[in-house]
N, C-alpha and C positions, 0 to 999 in steps of 0.2 A: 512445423519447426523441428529442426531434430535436434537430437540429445547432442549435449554441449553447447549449444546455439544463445547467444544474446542478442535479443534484439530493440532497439529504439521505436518504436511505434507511433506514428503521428498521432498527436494528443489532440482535440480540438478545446481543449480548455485552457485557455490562458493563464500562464503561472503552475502550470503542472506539466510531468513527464510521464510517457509510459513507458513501462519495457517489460520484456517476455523474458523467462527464462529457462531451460529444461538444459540439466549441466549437473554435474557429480562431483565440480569445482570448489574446493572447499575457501571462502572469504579470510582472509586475517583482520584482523581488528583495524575497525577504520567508522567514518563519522558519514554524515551527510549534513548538507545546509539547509534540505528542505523536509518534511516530514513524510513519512514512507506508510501509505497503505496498504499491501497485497492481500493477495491470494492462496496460497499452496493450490494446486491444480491435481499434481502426483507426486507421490512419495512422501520423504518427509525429511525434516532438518529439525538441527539443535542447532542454537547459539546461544551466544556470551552477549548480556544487554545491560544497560545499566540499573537494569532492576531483576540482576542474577541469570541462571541459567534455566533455558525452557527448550522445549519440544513442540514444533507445529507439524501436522499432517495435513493429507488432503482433506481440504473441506475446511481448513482451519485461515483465517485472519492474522496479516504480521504486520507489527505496526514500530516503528523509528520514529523519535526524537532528533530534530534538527541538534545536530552537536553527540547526540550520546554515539559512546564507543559502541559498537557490537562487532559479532563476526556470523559465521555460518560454515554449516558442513553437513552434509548431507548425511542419513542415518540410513545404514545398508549400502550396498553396491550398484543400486538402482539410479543413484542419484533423485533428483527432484526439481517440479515444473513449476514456474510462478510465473503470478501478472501482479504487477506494481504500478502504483502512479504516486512517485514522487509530486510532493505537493508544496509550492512557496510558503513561507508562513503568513506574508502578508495575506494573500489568497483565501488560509486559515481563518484568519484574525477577520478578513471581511465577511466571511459565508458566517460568522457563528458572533458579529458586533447584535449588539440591541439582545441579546438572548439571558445576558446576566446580571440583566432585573437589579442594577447597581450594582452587583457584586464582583470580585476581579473576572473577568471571563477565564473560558477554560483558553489553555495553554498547551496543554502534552497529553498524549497518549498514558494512563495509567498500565496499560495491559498490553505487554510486548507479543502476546499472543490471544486470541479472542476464538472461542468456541461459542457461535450463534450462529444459527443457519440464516434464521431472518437479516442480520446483517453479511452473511454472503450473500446473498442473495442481492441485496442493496449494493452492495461491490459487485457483483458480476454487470446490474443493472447502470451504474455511473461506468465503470469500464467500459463497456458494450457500447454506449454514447459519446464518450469523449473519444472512441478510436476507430472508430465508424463511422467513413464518410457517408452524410448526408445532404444533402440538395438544401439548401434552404433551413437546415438543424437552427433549432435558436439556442445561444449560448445560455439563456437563462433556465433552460429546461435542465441542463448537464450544470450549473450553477448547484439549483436545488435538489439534486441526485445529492452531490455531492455535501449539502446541509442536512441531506436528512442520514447519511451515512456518520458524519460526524457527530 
């Protein structure tokens, strides 16, 4: 991919999107209707989220709320690379039903940004299978990627 490049990436999990990005493009304030997990890949970005202002670099986890405002802009002149999979909520709400032991189930991301390797790691892993054709892939394998990242 080169620098500035967006791209759509066939997802093979039903109710989610992927897309790539490596771009110095700075976002203005705006929403989404489905819930946003990435990556940082290189470089690095601030945004505006609705739980304040933060910093992600590489290596680091970015996570959107279906409705919250945020924005983005890259920190330095390098600009910065991601992989994202925009994810339906119902999709959400199915991978993580039976988990909350009577209690309201989880809902939203607390942490617009996430510093754990073992969960990139798990994001590289669910990414890597939902956009990777495979012969015969069972969707219930990239299901559970994506429950145990959540």
């Amino acid at each position: 991919m080169r620098r500035g490049d967006f791209a759509r990436v066939p997802c093979a999990i039903a109710g989610a999107e992927a897309i790539e990005a490596d771009t110095r493009h700075a976002f203005g304030r705006h929403t989404h209707d489905q819930f946003g997990i990435g990556l940082i890949v290189r470089g690095a970005q601030k945004s505006h989220s609705g739980r304040g202002m933060v910093e992600a670099g590489a290596g680091d986890l970015i996570t959107v709320n279906p409705g919250e405002v945020h924005d983005g802009a890259p920190i330095g002149d390098a600009g910065r690379q991601w992989s994202i999979l925009y994810v339906e909520p119902a999709l959400v709400a199915d991978a993580v039903a039976g988990l909350d032991e009577g209690r309201p189930g989880w809902r939203e991301f607390a942490q617009p940004v996430i510093r754990d390797a073992v969960l990139a790691r798990r994001f590289r892993r669910l990414y890597t299978a939902a956009t990777t054709p495979r012969a015969g892939a069972a969707t219930p394998g990239r299901e559970s990627l994506l429950l145990a990242l959540l």
